[in-house]
mmCIF file of the N, C-alpha and C atoms, coordinates in Angstrom:
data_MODEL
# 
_entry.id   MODEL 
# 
loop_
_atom_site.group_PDB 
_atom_site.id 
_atom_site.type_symbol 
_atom_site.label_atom_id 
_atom_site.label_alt_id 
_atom_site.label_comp_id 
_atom_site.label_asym_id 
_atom_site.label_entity_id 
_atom_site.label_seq_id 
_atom_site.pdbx_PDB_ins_code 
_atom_site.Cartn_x 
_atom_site.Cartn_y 
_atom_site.Cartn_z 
_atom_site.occupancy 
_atom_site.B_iso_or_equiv 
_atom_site.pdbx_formal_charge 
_atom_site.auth_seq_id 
_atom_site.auth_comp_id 
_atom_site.auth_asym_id 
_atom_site.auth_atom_id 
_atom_site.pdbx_PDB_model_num 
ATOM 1   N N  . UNK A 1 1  ? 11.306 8.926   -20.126 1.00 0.00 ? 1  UNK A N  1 
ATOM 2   C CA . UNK A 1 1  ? 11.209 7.557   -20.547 1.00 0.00 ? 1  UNK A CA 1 
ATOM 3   C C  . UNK A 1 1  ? 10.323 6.791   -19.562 1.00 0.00 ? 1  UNK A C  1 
ATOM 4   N N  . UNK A 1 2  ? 9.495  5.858   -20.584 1.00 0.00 ? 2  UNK A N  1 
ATOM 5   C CA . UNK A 1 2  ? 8.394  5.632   -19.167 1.00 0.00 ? 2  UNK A CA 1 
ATOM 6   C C  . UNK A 1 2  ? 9.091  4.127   -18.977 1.00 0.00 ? 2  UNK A C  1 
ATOM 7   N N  . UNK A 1 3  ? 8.715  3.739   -17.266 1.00 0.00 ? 3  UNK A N  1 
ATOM 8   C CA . UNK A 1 3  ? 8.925  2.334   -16.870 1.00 0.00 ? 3  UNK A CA 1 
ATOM 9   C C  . UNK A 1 3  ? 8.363  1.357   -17.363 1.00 0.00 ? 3  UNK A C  1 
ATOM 10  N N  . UNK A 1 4  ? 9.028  0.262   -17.407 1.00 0.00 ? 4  UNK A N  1 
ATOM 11  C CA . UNK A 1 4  ? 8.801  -1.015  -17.841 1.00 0.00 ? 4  UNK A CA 1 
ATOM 12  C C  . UNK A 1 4  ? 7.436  -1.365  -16.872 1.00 0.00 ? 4  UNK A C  1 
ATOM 13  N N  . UNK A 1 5  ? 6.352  -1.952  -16.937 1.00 0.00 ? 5  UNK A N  1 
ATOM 14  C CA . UNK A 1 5  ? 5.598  -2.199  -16.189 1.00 0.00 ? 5  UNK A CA 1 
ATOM 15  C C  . UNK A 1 5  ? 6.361  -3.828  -15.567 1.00 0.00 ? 5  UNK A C  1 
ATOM 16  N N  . UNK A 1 6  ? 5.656  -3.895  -14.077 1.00 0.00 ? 6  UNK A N  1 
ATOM 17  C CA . UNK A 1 6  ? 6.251  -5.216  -13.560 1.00 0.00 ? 6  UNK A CA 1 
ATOM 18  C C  . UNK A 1 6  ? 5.232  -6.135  -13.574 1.00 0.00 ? 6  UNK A C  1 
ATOM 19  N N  . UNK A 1 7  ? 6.222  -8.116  -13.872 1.00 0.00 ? 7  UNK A N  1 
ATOM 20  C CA . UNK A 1 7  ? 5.253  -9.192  -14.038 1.00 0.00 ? 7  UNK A CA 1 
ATOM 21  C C  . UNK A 1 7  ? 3.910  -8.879  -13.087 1.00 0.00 ? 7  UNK A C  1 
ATOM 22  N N  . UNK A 1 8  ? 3.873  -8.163  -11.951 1.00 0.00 ? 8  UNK A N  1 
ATOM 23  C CA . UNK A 1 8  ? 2.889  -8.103  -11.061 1.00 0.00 ? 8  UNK A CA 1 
ATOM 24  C C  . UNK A 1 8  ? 2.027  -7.442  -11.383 1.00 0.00 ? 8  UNK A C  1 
ATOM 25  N N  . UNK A 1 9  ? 1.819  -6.494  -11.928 1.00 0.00 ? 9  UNK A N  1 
ATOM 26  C CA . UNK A 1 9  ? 1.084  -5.327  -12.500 1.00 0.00 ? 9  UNK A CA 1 
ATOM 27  C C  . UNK A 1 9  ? 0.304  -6.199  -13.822 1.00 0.00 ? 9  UNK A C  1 
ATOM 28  N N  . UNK A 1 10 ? 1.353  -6.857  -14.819 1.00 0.00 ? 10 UNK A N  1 
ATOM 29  C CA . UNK A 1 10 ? 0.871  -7.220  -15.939 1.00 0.00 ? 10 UNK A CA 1 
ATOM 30  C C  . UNK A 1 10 ? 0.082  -8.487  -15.384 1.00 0.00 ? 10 UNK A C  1 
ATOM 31  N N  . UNK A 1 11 ? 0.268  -9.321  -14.838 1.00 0.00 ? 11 UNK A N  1 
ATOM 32  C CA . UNK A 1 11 ? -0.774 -10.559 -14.385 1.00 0.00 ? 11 UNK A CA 1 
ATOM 33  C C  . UNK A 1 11 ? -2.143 -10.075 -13.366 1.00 0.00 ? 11 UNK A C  1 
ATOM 34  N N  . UNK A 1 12 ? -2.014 -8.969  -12.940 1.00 0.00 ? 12 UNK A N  1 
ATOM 35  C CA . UNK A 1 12 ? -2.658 -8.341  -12.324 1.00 0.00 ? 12 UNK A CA 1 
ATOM 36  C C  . UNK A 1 12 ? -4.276 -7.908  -12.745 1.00 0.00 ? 12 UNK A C  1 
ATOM 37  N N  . UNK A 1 13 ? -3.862 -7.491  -13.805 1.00 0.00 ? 13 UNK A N  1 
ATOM 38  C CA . UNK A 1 13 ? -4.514 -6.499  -15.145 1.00 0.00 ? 13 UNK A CA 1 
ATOM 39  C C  . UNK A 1 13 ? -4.658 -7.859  -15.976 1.00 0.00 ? 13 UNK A C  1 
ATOM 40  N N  . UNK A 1 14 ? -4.174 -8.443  -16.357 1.00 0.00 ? 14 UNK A N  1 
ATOM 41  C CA . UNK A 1 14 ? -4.520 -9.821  -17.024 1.00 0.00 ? 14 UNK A CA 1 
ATOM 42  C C  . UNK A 1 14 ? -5.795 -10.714 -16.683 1.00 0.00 ? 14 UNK A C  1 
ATOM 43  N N  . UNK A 1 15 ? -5.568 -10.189 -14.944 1.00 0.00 ? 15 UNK A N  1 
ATOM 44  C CA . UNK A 1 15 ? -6.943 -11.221 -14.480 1.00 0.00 ? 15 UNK A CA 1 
ATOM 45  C C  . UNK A 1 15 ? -7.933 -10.060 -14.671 1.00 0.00 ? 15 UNK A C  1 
ATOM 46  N N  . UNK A 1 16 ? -7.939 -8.990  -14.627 1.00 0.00 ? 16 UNK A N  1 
ATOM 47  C CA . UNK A 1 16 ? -9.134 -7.998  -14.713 1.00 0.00 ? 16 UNK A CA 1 
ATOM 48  C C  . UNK A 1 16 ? -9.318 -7.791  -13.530 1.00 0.00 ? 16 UNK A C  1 
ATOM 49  N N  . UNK A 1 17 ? -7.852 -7.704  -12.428 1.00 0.00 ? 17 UNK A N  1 
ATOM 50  C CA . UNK A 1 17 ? -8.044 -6.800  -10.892 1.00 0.00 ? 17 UNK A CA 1 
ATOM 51  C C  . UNK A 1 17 ? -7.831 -5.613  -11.001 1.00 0.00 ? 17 UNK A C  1 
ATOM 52  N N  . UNK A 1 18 ? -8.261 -4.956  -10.353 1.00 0.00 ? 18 UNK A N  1 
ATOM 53  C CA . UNK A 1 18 ? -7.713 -3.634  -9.977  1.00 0.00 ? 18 UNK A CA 1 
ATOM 54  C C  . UNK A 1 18 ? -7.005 -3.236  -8.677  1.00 0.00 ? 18 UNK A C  1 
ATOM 55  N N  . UNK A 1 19 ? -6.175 -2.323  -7.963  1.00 0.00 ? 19 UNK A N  1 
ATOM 56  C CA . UNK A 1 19 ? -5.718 -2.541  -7.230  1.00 0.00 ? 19 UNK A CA 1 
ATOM 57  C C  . UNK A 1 19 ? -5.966 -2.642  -5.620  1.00 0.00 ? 19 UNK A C  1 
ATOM 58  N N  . UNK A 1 20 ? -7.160 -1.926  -6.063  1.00 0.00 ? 20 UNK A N  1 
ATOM 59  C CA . UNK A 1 20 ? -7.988 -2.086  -5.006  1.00 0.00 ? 20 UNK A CA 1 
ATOM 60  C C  . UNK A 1 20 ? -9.158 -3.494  -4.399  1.00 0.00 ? 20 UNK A C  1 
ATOM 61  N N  . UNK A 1 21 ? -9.187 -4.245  -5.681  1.00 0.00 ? 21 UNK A N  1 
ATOM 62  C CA . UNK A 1 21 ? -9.426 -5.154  -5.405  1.00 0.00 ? 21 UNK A CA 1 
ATOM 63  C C  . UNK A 1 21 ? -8.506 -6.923  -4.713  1.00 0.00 ? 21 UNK A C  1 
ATOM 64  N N  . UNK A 1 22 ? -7.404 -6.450  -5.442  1.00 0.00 ? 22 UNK A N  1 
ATOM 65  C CA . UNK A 1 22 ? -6.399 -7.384  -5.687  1.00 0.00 ? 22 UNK A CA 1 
ATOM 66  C C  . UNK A 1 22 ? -5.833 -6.891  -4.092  1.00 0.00 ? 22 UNK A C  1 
ATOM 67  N N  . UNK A 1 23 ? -5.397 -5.660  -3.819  1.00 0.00 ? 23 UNK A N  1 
ATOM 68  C CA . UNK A 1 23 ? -5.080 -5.326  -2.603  1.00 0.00 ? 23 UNK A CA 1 
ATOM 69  C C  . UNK A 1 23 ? -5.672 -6.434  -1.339  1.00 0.00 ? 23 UNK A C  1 
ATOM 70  N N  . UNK A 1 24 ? -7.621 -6.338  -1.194  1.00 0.00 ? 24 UNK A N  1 
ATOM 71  C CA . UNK A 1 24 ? -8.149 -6.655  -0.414  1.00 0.00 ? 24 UNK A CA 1 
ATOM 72  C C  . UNK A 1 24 ? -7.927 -8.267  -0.142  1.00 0.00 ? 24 UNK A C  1 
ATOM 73  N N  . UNK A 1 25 ? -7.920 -9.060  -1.561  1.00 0.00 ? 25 UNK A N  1 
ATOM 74  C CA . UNK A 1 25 ? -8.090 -10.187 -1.743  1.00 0.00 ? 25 UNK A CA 1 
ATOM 75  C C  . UNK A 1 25 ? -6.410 -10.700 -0.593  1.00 0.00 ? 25 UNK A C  1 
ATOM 76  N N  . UNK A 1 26 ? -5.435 -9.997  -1.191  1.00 0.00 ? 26 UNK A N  1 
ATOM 77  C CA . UNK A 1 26 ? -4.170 -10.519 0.012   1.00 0.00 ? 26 UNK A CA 1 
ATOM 78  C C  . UNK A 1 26 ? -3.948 -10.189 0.962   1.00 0.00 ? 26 UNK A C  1 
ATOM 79  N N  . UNK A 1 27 ? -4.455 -9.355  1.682   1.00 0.00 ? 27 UNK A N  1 
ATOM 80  C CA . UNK A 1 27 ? -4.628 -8.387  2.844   1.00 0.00 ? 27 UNK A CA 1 
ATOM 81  C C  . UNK A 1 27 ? -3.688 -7.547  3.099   1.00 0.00 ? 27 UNK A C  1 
ATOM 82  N N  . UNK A 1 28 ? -3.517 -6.251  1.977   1.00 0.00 ? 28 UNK A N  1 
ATOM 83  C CA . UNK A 1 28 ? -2.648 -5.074  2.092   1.00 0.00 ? 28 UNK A CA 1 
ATOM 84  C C  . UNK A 1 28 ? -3.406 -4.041  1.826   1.00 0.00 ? 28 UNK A C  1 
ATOM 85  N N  . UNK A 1 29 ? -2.888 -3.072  2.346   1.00 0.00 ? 29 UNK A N  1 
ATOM 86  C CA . UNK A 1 29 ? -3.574 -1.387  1.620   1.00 0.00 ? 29 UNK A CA 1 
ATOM 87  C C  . UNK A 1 29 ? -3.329 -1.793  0.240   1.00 0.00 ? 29 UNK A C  1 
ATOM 88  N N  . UNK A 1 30 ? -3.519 -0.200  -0.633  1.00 0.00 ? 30 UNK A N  1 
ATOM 89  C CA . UNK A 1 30 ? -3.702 -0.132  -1.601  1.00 0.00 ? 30 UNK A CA 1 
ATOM 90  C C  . UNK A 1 30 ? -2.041 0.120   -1.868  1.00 0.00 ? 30 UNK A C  1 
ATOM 91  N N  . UNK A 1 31 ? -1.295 1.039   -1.067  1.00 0.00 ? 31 UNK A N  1 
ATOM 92  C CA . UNK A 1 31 ? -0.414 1.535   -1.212  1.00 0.00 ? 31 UNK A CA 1 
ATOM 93  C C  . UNK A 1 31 ? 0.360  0.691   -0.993  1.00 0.00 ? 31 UNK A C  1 
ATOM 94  N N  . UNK A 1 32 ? 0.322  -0.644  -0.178  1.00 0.00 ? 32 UNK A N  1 
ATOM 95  C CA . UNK A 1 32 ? 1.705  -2.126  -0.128  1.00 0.00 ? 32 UNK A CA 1 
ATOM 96  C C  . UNK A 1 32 ? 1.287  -2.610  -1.589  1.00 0.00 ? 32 UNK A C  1 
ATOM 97  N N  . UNK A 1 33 ? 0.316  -2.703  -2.206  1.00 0.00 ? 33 UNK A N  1 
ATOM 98  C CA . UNK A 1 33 ? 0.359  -3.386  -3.346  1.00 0.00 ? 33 UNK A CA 1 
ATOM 99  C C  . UNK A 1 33 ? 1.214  -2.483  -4.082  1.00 0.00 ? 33 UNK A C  1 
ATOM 100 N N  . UNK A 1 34 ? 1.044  -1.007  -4.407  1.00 0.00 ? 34 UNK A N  1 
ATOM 101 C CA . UNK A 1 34 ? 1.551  -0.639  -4.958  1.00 0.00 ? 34 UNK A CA 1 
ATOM 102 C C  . UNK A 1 34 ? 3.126  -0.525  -5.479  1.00 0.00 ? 34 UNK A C  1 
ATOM 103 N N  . UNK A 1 35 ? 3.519  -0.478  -4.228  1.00 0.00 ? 35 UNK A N  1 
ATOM 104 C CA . UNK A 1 35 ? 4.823  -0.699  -3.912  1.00 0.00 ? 35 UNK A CA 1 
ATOM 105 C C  . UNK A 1 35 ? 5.464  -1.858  -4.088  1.00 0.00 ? 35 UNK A C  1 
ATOM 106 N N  . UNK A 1 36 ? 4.629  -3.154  -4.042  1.00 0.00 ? 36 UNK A N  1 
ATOM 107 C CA . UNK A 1 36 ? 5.394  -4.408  -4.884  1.00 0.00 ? 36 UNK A CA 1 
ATOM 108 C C  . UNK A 1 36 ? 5.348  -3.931  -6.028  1.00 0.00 ? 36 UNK A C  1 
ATOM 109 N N  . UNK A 1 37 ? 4.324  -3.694  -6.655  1.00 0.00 ? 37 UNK A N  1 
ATOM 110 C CA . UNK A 1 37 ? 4.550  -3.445  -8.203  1.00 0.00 ? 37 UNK A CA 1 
ATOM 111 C C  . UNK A 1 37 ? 5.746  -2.518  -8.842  1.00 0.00 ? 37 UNK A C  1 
ATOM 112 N N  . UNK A 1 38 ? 5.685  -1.414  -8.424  1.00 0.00 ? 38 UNK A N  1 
ATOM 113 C CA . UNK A 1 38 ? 7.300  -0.822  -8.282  1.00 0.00 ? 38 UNK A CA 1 
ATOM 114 C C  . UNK A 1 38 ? 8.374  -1.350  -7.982  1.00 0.00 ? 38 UNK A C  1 
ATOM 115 N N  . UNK A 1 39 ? 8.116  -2.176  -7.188  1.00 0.00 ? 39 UNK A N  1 
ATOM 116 C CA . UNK A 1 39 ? 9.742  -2.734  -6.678  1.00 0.00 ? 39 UNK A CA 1 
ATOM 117 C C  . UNK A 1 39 ? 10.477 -1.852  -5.470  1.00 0.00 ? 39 UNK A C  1 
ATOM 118 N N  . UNK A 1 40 ? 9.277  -1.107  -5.202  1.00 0.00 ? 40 UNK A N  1 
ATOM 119 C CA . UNK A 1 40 ? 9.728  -0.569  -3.845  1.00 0.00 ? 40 UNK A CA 1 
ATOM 120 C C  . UNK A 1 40 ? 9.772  -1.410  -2.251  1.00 0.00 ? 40 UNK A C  1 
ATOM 121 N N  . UNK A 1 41 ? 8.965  -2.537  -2.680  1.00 0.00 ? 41 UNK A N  1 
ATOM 122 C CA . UNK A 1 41 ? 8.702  -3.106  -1.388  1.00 0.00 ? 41 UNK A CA 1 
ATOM 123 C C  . UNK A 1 41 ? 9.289  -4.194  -1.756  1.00 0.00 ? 41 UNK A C  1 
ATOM 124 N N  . UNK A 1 42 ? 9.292  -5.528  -1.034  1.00 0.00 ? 42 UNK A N  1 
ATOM 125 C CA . UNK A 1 42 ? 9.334  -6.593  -1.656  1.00 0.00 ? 42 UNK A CA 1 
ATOM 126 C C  . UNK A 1 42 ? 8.569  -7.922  -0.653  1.00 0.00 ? 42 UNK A C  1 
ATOM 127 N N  . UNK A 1 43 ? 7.464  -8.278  -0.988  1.00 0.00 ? 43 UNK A N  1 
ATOM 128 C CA . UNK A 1 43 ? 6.677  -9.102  0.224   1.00 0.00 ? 43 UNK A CA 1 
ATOM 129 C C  . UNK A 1 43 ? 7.386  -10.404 0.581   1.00 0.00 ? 43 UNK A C  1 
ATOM 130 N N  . UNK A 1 44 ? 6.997  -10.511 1.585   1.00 0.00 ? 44 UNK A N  1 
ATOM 131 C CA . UNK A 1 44 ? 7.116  -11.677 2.234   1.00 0.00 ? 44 UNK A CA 1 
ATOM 132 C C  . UNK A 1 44 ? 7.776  -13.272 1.939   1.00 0.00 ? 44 UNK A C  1 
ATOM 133 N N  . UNK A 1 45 ? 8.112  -14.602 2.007   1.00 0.00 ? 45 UNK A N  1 
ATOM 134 C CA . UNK A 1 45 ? 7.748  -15.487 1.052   1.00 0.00 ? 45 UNK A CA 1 
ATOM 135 C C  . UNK A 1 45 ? 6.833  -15.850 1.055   1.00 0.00 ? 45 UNK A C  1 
ATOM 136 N N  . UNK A 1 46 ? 6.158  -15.753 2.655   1.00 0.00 ? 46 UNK A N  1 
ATOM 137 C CA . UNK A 1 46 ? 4.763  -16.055 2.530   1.00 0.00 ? 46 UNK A CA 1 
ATOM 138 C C  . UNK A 1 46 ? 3.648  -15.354 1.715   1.00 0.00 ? 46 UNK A C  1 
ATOM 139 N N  . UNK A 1 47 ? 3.925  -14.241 1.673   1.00 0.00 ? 47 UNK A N  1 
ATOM 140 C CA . UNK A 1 47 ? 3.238  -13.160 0.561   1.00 0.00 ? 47 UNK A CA 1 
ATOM 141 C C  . UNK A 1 47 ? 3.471  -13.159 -0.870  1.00 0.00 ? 47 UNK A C  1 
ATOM 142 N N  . UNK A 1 48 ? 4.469  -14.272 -1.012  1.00 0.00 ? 48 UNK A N  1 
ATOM 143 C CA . UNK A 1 48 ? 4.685  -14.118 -2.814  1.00 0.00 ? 48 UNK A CA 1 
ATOM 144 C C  . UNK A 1 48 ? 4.020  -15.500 -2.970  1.00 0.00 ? 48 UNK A C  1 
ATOM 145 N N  . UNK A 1 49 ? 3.791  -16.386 -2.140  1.00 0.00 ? 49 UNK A N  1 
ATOM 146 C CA . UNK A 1 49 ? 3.331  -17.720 -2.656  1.00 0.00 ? 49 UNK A CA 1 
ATOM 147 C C  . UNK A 1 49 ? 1.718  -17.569 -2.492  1.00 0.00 ? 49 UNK A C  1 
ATOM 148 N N  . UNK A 1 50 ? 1.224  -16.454 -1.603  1.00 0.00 ? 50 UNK A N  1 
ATOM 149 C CA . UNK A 1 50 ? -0.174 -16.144 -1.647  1.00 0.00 ? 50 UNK A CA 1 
ATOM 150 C C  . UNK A 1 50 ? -0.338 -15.332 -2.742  1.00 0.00 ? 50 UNK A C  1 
ATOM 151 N N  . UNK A 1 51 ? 0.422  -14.357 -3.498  1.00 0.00 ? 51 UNK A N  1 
ATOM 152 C CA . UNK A 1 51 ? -0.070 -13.422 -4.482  1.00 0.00 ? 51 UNK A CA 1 
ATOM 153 C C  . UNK A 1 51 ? 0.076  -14.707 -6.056  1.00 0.00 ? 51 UNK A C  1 
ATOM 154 N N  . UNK A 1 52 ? 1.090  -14.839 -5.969  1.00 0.00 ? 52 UNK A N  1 
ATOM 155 C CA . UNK A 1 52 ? 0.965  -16.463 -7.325  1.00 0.00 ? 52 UNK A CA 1 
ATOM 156 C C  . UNK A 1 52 ? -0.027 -17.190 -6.874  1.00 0.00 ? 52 UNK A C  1 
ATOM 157 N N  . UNK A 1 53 ? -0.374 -18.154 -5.995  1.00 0.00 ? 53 UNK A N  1 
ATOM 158 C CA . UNK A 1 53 ? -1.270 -18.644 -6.252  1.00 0.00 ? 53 UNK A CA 1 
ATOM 159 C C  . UNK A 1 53 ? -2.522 -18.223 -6.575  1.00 0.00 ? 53 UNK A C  1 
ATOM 160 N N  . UNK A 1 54 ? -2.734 -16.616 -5.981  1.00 0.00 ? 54 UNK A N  1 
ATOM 161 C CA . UNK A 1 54 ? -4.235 -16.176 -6.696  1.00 0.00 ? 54 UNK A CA 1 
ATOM 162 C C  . UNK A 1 54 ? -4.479 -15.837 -7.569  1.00 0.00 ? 54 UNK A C  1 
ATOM 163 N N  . UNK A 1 55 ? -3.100 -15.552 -8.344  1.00 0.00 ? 55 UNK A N  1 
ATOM 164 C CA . UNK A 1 55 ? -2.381 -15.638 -10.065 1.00 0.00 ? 55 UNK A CA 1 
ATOM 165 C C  . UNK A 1 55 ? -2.716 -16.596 -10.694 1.00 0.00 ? 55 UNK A C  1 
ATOM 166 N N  . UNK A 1 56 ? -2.206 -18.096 -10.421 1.00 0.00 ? 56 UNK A N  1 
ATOM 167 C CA . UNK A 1 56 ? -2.262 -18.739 -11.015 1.00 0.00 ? 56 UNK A CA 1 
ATOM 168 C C  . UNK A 1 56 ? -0.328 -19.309 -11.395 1.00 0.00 ? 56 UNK A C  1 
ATOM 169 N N  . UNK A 1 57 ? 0.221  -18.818 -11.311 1.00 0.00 ? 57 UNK A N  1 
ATOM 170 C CA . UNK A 1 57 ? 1.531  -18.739 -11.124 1.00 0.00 ? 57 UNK A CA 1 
ATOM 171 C C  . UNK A 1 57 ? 2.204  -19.340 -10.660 1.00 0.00 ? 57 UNK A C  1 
ATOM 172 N N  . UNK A 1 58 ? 3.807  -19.763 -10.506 1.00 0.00 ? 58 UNK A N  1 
ATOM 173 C CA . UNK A 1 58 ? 4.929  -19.689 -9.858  1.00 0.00 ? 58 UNK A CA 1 
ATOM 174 C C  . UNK A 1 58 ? 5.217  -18.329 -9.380  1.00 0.00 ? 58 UNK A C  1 
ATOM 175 N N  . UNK A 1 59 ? 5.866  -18.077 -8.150  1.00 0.00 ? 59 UNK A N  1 
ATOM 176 C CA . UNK A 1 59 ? 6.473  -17.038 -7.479  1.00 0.00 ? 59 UNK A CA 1 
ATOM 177 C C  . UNK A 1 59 ? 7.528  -16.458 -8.113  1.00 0.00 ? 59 UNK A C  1 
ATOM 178 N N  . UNK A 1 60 ? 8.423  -16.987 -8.826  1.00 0.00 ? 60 UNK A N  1 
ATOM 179 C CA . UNK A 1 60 ? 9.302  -16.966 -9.135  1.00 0.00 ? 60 UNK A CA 1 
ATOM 180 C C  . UNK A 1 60 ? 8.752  -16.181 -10.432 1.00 0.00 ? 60 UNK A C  1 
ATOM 181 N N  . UNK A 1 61 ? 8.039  -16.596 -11.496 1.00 0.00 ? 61 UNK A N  1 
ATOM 182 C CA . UNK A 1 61 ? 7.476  -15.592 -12.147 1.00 0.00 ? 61 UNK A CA 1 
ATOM 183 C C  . UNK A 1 61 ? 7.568  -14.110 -12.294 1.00 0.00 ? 61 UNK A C  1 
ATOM 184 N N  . UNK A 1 62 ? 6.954  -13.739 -10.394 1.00 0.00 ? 62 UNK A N  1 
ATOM 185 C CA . UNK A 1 62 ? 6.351  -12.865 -10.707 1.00 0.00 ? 62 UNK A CA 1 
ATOM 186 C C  . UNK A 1 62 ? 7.778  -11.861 -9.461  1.00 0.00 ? 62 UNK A C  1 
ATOM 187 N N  . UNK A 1 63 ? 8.348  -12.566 -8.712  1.00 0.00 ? 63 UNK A N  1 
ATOM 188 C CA . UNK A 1 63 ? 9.485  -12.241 -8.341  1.00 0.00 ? 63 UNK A CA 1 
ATOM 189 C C  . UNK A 1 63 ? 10.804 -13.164 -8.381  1.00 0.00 ? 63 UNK A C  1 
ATOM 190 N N  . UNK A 1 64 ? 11.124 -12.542 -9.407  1.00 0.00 ? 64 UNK A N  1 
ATOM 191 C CA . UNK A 1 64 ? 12.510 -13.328 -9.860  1.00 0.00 ? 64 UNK A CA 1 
ATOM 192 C C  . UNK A 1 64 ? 13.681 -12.813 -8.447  1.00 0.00 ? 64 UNK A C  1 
ATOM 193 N N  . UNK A 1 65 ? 14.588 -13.831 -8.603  1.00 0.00 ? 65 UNK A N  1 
ATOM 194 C CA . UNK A 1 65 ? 15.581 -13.835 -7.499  1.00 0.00 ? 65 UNK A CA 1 
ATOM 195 C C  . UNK A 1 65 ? 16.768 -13.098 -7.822  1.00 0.00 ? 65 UNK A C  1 
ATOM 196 N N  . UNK A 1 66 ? 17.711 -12.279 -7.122  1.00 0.00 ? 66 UNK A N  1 
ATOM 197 C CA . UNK A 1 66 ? 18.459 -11.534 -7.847  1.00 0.00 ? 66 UNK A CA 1 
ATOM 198 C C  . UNK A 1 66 ? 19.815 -12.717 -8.884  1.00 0.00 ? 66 UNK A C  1 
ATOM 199 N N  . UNK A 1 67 ? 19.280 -13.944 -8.742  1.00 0.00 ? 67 UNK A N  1 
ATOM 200 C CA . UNK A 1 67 ? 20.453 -14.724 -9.553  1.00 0.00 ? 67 UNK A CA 1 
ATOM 201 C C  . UNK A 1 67 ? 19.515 -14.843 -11.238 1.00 0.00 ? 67 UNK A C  1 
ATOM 202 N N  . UNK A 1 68 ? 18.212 -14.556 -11.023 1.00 0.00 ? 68 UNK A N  1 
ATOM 203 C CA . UNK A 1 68 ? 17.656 -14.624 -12.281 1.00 0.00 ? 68 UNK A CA 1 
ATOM 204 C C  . UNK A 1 68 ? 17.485 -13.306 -13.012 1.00 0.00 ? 68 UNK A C  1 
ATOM 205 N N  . UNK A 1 69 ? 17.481 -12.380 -11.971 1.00 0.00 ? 69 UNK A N  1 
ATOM 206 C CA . UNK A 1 69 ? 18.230 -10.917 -12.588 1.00 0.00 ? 69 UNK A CA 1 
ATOM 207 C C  . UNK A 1 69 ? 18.910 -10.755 -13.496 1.00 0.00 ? 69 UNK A C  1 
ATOM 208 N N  . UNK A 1 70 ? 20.058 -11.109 -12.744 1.00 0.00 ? 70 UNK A N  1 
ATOM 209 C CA . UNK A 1 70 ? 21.591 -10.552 -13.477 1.00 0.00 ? 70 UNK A CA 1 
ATOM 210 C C  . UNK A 1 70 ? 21.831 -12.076 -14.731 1.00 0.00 ? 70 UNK A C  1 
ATOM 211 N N  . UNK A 1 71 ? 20.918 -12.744 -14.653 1.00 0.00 ? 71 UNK A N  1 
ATOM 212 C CA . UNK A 1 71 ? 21.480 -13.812 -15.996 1.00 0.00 ? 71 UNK A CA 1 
ATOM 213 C C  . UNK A 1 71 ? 21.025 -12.965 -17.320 1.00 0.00 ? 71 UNK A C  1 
# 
């Protein structure tokens, strides 16, 4: 069964980044981006209000809080 892709991935690909680009633009490897997108990592707050704003976004969007989880 394949994974749900995450808001990060899909706004990502929305703007026409790739990850290697999108990587450079916030200042991570290829492999920290990756890992937000999984949900293996989870950045910063300072790192979620820099990745939305180059979105276009709310943070919250694109990392929901575990109280917007479980609703």
């Amino acid at each position: 069964m394949r994974k749900q892709s995450s808001p990060l991935m899909n706004l990502r690909k929305a703007r026409t980044f790739n990850q290697a680009q999108f990587s450079k633009l916030i200042g991570v490897s290829q492999q920290t981006l990756s890992k937000y997108e999984r949900g293996q990592l989870t950045p910063s707050p300072d790192m979620q209000a820099r990745i939305a704003a180059l979105l276009g976004v709310s943070r919250h969007e694109i990392f929901p809080t575990s109280e917007q989880v479980s609703a």
